[in-house]
C-alpha positions as CSV (number, residue, x, y, z in Angstrom):
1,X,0.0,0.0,0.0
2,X,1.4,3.4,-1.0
3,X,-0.9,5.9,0.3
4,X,-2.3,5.6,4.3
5,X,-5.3,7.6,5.6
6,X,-4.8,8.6,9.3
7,X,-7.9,8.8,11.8
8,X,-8.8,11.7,10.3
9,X,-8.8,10.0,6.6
10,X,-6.1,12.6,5.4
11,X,-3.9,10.8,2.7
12,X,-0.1,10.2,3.6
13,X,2.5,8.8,1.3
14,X,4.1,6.8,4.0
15,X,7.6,6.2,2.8
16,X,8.1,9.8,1.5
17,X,6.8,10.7,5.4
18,X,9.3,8.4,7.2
19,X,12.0,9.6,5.2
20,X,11.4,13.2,5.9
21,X,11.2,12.6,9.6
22,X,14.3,10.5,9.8
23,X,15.9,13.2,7.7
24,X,14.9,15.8,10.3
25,X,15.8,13.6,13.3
26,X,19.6,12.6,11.8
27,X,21.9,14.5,13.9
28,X,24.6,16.4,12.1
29,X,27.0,13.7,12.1
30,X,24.7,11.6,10.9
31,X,23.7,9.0,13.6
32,X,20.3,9.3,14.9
33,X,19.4,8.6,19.1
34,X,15.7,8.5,20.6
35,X,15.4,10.8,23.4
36,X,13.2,7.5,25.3
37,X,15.6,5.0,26.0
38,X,13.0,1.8,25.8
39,X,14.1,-0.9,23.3
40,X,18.0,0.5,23.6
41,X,16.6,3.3,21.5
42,X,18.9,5.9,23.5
43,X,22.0,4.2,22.0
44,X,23.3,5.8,19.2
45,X,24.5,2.5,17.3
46,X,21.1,0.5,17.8
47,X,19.2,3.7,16.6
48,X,21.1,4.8,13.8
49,X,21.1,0.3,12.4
50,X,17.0,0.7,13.3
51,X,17.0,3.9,10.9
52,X,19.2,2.2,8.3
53,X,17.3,-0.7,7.6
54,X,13.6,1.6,7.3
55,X,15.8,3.4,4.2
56,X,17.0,-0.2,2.7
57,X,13.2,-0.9,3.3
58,X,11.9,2.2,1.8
59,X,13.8,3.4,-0.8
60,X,13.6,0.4,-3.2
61,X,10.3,0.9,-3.4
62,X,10.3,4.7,-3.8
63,X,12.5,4.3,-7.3
């Protein structure tokens, strides 16, 4: 499915959406860290391997 409706039925293409977020949440030297620390998700490494494999995901699709 390319296009998602949210709970208020407005239209989101997903993978364009989750890129754009994980661009705005990479920090400048390029990792990416989750302020909550559940799942490991405030360790750099495990964040930035979490992010990496949604863009292997994504982007194939995307082309």
């Amino acid at each position: 499915m390319d296009v998602i409706a949210d709970p208020a039925n407005v239209k989101h293409v997903w993978r364009a959406d989750l890129l754009s977020k994980l661009a705005q949440s990479q920090q400048e030297d390029g990792h990416w860290v989750n302020d909550a620390d559940r799942f490991e998700e405030g360790h750099p490494v495990v964040v930035t391997c979490y992010c990496m494999l949604a863009i292997e995901e994504v982007l194939p699709a995307m082309r």
